[in-house]
N, C-alpha and C positions, 0 to 999 in steps of 0.2 A: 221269181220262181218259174222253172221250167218248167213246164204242164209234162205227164207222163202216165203210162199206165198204175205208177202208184202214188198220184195225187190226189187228193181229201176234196174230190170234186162237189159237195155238199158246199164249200163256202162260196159258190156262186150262187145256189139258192137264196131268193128274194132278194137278190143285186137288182139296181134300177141300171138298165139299160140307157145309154147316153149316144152321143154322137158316134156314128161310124166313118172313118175315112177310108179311102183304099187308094195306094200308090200306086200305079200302075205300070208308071218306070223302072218302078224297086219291088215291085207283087210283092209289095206288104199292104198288111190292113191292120186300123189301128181301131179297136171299138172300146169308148171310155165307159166307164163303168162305176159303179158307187156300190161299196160290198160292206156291210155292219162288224166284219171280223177282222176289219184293217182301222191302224190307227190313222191320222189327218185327214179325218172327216170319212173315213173310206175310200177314198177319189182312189182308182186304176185303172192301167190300159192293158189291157188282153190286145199283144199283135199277136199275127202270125205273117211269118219271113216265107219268101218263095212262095206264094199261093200258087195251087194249078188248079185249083174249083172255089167258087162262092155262089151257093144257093140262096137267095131272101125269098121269102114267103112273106105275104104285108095282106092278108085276107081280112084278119080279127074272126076267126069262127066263133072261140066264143071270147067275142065283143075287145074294144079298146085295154089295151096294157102294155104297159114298159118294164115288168119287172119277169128275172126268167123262175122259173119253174124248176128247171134241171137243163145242167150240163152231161152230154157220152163223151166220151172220150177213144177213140179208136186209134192204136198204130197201126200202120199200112207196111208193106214190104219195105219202102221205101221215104213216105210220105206218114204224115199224121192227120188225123180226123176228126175232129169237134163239131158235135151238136146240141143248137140250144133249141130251147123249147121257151117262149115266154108265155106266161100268163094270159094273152089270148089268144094261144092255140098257134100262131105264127112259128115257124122254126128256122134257123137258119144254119146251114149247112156250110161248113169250111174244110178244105182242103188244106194242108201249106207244109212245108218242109220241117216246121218248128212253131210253137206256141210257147208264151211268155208273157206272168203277168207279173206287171210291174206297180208300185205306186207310183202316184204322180202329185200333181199339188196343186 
């Protein structure tokens, strides 16, 4: 599914957040993901293709957690904008030319 201004950004709510990778050759980032509204098991990867920003926040204000809160979802002129917010307060901010979640296995 290609992320957009009119995607049901609600099924990211209470996903456990997994490993994040970022290519740096290919400015992609690949962050795995575990979401209750997919079938095998939940397992998906949220990339985003052509990054030109990644912001991590890793403070815990309030306290330890892995699971997100809420996804925004922003288009740009040119570019698209995803922000998560997890469960402790951490958010992280992504730029990239395109967002796409996938299952995985």
């Amino acid at each position: 599914m290609i992320l957009s201004n009119n995607t049901n950004l609600s099924i990211f709510h209470d996903a456990k957040i997994g490993i994040i990778e970022y290519d740096y050759i290919n400015k992609s980032i690949y962050i795995r993901l575990t979401l209750d509204c997919l079938s095998n098991k939940g397992k998906a990867v949220l990339t985003g293709q052509n990054l030109s920003l990644m912001y991590f926040q890793s403070l815990e204000p309030w306290g330890p957690g892995i699971y997100i809160n809420k996804v925004d979802f922003e288009k740009k002129q040119v570019n698209q904008e995803i922000t998560i917010l997890l469960n402790s307060g951490d958010t992280f901010k992504i730029t990239a030319e395109s967002f796409e979640l996938k299952q995985s296995q």
